[in-house]
C-alpha positions as CSV (number, residue, x, y, z in Angstrom):
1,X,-15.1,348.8,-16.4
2,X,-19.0,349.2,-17.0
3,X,-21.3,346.9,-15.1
4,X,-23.1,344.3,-17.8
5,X,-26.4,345.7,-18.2
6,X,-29.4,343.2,-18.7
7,X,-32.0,344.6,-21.5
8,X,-35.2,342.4,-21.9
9,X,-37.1,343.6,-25.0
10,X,-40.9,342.4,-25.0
11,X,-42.8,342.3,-27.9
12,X,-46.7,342.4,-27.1
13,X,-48.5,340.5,-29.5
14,X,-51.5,341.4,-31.2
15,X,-53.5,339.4,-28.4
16,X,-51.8,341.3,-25.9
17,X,-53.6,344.2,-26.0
18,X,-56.9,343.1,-27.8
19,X,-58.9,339.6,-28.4
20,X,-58.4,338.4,-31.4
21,X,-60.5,335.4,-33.2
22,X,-63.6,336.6,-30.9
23,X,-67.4,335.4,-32.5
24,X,-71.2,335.7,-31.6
25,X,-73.3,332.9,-31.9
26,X,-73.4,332.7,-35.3
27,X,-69.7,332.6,-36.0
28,X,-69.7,336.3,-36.6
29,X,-66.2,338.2,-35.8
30,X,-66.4,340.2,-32.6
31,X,-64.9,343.4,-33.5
32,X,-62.8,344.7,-29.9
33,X,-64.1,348.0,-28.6
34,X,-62.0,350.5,-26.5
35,X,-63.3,349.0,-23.2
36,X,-62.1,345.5,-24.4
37,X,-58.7,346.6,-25.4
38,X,-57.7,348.6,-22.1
39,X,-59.1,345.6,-20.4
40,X,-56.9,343.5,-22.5
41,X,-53.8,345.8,-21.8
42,X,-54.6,346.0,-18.2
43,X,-54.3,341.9,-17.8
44,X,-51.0,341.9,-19.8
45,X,-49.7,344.8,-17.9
46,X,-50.5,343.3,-14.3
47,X,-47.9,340.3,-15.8
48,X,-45.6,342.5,-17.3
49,X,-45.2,344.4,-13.5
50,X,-44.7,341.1,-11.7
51,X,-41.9,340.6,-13.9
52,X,-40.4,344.3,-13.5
53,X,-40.6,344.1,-9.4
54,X,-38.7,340.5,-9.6
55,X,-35.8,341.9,-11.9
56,X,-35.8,345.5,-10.4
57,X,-31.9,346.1,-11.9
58,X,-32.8,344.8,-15.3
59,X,-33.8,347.2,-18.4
60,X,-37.1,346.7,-19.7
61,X,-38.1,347.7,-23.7
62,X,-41.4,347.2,-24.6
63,X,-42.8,346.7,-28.6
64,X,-45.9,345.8,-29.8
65,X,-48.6,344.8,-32.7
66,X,-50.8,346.9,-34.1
67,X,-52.6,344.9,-36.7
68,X,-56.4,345.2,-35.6
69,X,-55.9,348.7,-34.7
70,X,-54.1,349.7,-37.8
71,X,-57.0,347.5,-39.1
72,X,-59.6,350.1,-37.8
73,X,-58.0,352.7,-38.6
74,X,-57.4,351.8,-42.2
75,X,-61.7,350.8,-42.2
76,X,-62.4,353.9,-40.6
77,X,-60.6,356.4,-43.6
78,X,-62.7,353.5,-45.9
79,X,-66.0,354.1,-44.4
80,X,-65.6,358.2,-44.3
81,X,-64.0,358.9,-47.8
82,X,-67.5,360.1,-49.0
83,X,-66.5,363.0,-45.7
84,X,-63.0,362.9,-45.3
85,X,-59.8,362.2,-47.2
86,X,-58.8,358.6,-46.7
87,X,-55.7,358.1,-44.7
88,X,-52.4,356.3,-45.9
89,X,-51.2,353.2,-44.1
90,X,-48.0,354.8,-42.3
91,X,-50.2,357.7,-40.6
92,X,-52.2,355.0,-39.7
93,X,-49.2,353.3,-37.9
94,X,-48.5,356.6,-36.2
95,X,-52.0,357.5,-35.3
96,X,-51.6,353.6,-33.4
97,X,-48.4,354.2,-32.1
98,X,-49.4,357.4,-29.9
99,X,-53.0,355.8,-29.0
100,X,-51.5,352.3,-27.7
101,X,-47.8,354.2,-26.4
102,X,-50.6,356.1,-24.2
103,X,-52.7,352.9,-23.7
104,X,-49.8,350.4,-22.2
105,X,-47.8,353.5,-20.8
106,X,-50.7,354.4,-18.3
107,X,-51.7,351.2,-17.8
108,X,-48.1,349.8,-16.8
109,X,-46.9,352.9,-14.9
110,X,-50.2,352.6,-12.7
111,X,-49.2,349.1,-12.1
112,X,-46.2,349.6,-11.3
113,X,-46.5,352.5,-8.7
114,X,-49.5,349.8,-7.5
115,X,-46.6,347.8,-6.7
116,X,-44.3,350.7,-5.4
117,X,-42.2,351.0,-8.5
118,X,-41.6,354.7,-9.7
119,X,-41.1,354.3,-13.7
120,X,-41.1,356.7,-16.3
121,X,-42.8,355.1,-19.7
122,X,-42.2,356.9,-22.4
123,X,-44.2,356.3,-26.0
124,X,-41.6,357.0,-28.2
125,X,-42.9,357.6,-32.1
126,X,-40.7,355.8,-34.5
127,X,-40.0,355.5,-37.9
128,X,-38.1,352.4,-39.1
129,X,-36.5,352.4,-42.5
130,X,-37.3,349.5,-45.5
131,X,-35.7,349.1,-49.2
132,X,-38.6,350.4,-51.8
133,X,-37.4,347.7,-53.7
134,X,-38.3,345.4,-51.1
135,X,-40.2,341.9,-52.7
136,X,-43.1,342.3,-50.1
137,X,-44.4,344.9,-51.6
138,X,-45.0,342.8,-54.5
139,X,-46.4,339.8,-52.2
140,X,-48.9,341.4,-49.6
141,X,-48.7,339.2,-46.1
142,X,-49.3,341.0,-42.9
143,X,-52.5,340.4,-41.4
144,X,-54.0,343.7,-40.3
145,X,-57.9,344.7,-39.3
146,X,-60.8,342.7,-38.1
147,X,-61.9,338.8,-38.7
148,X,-64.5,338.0,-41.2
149,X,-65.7,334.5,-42.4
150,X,-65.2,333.2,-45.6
151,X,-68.1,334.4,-47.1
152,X,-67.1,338.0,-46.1
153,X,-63.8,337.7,-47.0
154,X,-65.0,336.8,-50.7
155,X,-67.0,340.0,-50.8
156,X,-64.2,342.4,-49.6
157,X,-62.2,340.7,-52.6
158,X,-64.8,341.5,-54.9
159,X,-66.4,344.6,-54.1
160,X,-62.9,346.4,-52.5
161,X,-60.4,344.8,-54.3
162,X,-58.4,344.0,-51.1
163,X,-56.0,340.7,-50.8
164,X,-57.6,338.8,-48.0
165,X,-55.8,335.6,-46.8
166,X,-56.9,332.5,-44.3
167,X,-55.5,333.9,-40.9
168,X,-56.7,330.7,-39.0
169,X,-59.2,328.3,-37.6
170,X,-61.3,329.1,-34.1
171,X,-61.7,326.4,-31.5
172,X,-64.9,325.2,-33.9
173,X,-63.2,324.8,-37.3
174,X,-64.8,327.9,-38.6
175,X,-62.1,330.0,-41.2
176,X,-61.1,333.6,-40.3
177,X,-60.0,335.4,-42.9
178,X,-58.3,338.7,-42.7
179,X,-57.1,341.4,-44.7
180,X,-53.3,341.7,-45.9
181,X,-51.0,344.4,-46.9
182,X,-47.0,344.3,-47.9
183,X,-44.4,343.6,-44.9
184,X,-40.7,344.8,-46.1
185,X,-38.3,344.1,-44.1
186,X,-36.4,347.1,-41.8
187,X,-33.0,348.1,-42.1
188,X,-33.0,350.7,-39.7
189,X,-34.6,352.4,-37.1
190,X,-34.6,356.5,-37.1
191,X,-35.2,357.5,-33.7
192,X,-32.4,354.7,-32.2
193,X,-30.6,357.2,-30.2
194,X,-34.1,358.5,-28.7
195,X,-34.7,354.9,-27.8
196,X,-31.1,355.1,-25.7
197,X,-31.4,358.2,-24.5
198,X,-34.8,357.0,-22.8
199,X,-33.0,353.5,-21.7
200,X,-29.8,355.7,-20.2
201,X,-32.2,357.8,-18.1
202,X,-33.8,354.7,-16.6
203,X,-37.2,355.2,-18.6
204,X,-39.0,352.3,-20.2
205,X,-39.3,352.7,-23.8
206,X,-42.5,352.0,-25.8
207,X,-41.1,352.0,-29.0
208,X,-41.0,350.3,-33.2
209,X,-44.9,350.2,-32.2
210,X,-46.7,348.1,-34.9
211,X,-43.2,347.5,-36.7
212,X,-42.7,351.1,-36.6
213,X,-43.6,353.6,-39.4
214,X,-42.3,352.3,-43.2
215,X,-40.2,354.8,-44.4
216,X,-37.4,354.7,-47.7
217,X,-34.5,357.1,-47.7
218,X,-35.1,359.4,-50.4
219,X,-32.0,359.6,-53.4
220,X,-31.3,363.3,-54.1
221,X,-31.8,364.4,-57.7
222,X,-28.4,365.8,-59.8
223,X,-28.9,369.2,-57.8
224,X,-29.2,367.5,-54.3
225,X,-32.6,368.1,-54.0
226,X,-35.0,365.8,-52.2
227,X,-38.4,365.3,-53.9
228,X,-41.0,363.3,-50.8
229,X,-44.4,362.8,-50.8
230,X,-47.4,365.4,-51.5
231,X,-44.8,367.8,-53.4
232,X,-42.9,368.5,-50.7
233,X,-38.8,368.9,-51.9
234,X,-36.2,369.4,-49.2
235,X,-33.4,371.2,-51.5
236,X,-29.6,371.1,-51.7
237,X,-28.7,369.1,-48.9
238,X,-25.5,367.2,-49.3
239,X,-24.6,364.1,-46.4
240,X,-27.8,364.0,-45.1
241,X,-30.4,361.8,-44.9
242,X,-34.2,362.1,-45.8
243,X,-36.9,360.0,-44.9
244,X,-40.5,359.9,-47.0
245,X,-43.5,357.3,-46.2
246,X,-44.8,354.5,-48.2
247,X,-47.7,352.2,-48.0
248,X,-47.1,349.3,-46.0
249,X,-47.1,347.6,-41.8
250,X,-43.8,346.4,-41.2
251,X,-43.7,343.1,-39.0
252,X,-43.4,344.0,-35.1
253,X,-41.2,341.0,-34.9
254,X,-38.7,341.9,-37.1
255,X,-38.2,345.0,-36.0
256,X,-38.3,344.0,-32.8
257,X,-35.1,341.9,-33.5
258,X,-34.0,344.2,-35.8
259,X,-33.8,346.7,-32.2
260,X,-32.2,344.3,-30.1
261,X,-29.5,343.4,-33.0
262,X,-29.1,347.5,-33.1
263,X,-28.8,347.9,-29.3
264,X,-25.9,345.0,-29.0
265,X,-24.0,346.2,-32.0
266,X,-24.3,349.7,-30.7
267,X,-22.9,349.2,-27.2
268,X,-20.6,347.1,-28.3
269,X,-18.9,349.9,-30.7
270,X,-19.2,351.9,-27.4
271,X,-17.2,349.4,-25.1
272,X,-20.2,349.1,-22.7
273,X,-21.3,345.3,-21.5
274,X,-24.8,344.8,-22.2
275,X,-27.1,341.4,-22.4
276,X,-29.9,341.5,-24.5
277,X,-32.5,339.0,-24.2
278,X,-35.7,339.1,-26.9
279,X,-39.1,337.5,-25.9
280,X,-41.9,337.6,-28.5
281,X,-45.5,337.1,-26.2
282,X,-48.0,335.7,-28.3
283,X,-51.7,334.0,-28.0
284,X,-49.9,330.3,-28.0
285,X,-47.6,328.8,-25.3
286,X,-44.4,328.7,-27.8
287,X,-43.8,327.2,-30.7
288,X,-44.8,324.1,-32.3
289,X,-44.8,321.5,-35.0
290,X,-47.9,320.3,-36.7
291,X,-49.7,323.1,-35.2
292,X,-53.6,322.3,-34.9
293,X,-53.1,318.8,-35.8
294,X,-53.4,315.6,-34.6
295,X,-49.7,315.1,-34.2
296,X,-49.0,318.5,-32.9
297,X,-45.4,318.4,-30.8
298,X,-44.9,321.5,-28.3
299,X,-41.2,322.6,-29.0
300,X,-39.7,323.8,-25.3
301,X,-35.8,324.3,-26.5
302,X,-34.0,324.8,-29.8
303,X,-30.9,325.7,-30.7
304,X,-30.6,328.4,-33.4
305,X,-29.5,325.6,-36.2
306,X,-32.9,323.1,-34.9
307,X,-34.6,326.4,-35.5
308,X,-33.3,327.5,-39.1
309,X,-34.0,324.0,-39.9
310,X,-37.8,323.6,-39.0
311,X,-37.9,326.9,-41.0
312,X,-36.6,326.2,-44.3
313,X,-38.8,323.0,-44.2
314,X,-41.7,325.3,-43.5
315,X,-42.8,324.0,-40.2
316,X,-43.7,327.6,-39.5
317,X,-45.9,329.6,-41.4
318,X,-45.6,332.9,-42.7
319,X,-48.7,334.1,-41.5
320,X,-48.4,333.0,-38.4
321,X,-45.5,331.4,-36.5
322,X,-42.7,331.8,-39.2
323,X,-41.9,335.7,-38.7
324,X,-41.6,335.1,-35.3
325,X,-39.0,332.1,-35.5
326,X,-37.1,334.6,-38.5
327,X,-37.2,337.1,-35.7
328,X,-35.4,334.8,-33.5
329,X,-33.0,333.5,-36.0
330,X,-31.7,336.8,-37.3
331,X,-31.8,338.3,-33.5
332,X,-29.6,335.4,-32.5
333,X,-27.3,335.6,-36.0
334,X,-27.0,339.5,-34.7
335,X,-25.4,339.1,-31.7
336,X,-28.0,337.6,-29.3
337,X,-27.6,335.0,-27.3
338,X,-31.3,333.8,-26.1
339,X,-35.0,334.4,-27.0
340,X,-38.5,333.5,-25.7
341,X,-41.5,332.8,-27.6
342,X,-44.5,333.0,-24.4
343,X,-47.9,333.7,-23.2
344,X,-47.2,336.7,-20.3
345,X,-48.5,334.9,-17.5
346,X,-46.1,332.0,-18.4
347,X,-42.8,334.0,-19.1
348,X,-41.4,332.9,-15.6
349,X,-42.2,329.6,-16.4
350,X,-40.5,329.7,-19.4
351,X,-37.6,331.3,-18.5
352,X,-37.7,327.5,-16.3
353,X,-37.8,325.8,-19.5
354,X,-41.2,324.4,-17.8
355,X,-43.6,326.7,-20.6
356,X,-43.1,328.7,-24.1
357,X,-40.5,327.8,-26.2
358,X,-36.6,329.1,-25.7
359,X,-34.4,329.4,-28.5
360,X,-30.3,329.7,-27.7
361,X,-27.5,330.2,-30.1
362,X,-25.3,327.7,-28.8
């Protein structure tokens, strides 16, 4: 019989790899350079080895956010279109999937050999499939770019037409305001086997990056003929399936679950023994109620139904908290058995009970 295998998926949060919220004197947003985001990376990665050298036989799966980066990205094509064609958001997601895969692959591996641990990260470019059909695309609410106030916010509205939403307060009541875009929800993830090949040969996979990139399976025409974007037609092809862009950032979250739900099922259909355990890191030390409020109650352990419930009564928002608890939820309806909301440096505290929130089926 095959030995149980113990998979920990970690999903970075935006913070984790750049400061978010950051203002000058005047309440201005702080837009994170380079320099600022390795450093970032480099203080969540000397965590993330700790944990690696004190579960040496356990299989490690690292996700991420990409929202400021996307963010830049995205203002970057806006700034240049008077130079150069603007850029749609999924080539966005996969320009930050390769630059952060390198990013927290180099930085990790370094730490790790630091710490005499020979591991092969591996960036692993991914596409993640969504229904076109999909009601977020109709109801913009992922937060992707930079911070601006209020006032700025306004203007974008006006002069650029974008939907801008109230992302949160900073530690001086001032509004920040960021830009949002649709989040459907994924079905599927394309490169799956890719992911378990890397896992089987003992690499750790850096994959689903910002959500992964939104694709839709393309419906063949009467001839079988598959008409994708910029003209391109893929012709009589019969039991296959094809895959085509569209404009949206899927929520890291999700698909984060949506992986560990795929992973379970998967080596379950294959007779192996596998654990998977799903731990959302984020800027906040777990989940709470009445969040930035007077009365606000630090939640340390829920069950899945405690969970559900503080949900539907909207305890969670959907900027902020509530994908991550539907994360949970639909992780733990899928076959998991255990999840973490943490900050990195307080994971092993967590996994005490003593930090973060944990959230169990049972």
């Amino acid at each position: 019989m095959n030995k149980k295998r113990h998979i920990r998926i970690f999903a970075f949060g935006g913070n984790e790899v750049s400061p978010v919220g950051l203002t000058d004197e005047n309440g201005k947003a702080i837009i994170p350079d380079i320099a600022m985001q390795w450093r970032r990376t480099s203080e969540t990665c000397k965590h993330i080895a700790r944990i690696i050298k004190q579960y040496p036989n356990d299989i490690f799966v690292i996700t991420h956010g990409n929202g400021p980066q996307v963010g830049n990205v995205f203002l970057r094509s806006e700034y240049s279109r008077p130079i150069l064609p603007p850029i749609p958001l999924d080539v966005c997601g996969s320009d930050t999937q390769g630059s952060m895969g390198y990013m927290i692959g180099q930085i990790l591996g370094n730490e790790l050999k630091t710490n005499g641990i020979e591991k092969t990260i591996v960036g692993i470019v991914t596409q993640v499939v969504v229904d076109k059909n999909d009601p977020g695309f109709q109801n913009p609410t992922k937060y992707i770019g930079p911070s601006y106030t209020k006032e700025e916010a306004e203007e974008r509205i006006k002069k650029d037409g974008w939907v801008m939403k109230l992302y949160k307060k900073d530690d001086k009541g001032n509004e920040i305001w960021r830009k949002v875009v649709p989040s459907p929800e994924p079905l599927d993830i394309v490169e799956i086997e890719a992911v378990e090949a890397a896992i089987e040969k003992g690499f750790i996979p850096i994959t689903v990056g910002g959500g992964g990139i939104p694709v839709i399976e393309v419906e063949p025409d009467k001839e079988g003929n598959f008409e994708c974007n910029y003209g391109i037609t893929f012709k009589n092809g019969k039991d296959i399936k094809i895959y085509t862009g569209v404009e949206a950032v899927i929520d890291k979250d999700l698909a984060s679950s949506l992986l560990g739900r795929m992973l379970i099922d998967r080596a379950k259909k294959r007779g192996e023994e596998v654990e998977v355990t799903f731990t959302i890191f984020t800027g906040e030390d777990g989940a709470k109620l009445n969040y930035q409020k007077p009365n606000q109650v630090d939640l340390r352990r829920l069950t899945l139904e405690e969970a559900k419930k503080y949900l539907n009564e909207g305890h969670f928002p959907p900027g902020s908290m509530g994908p991550k608890i539907s994360a949970i939820v639909k992780f733990l309806e899928g076959g998991g058995k255990i999840a973490y909301i943490s900050l990195t440096e307080k994971y092993l505290e967590t996994l005490e009970g003593k930090a973060g929130t944990t959230i169990v089926r049972e």
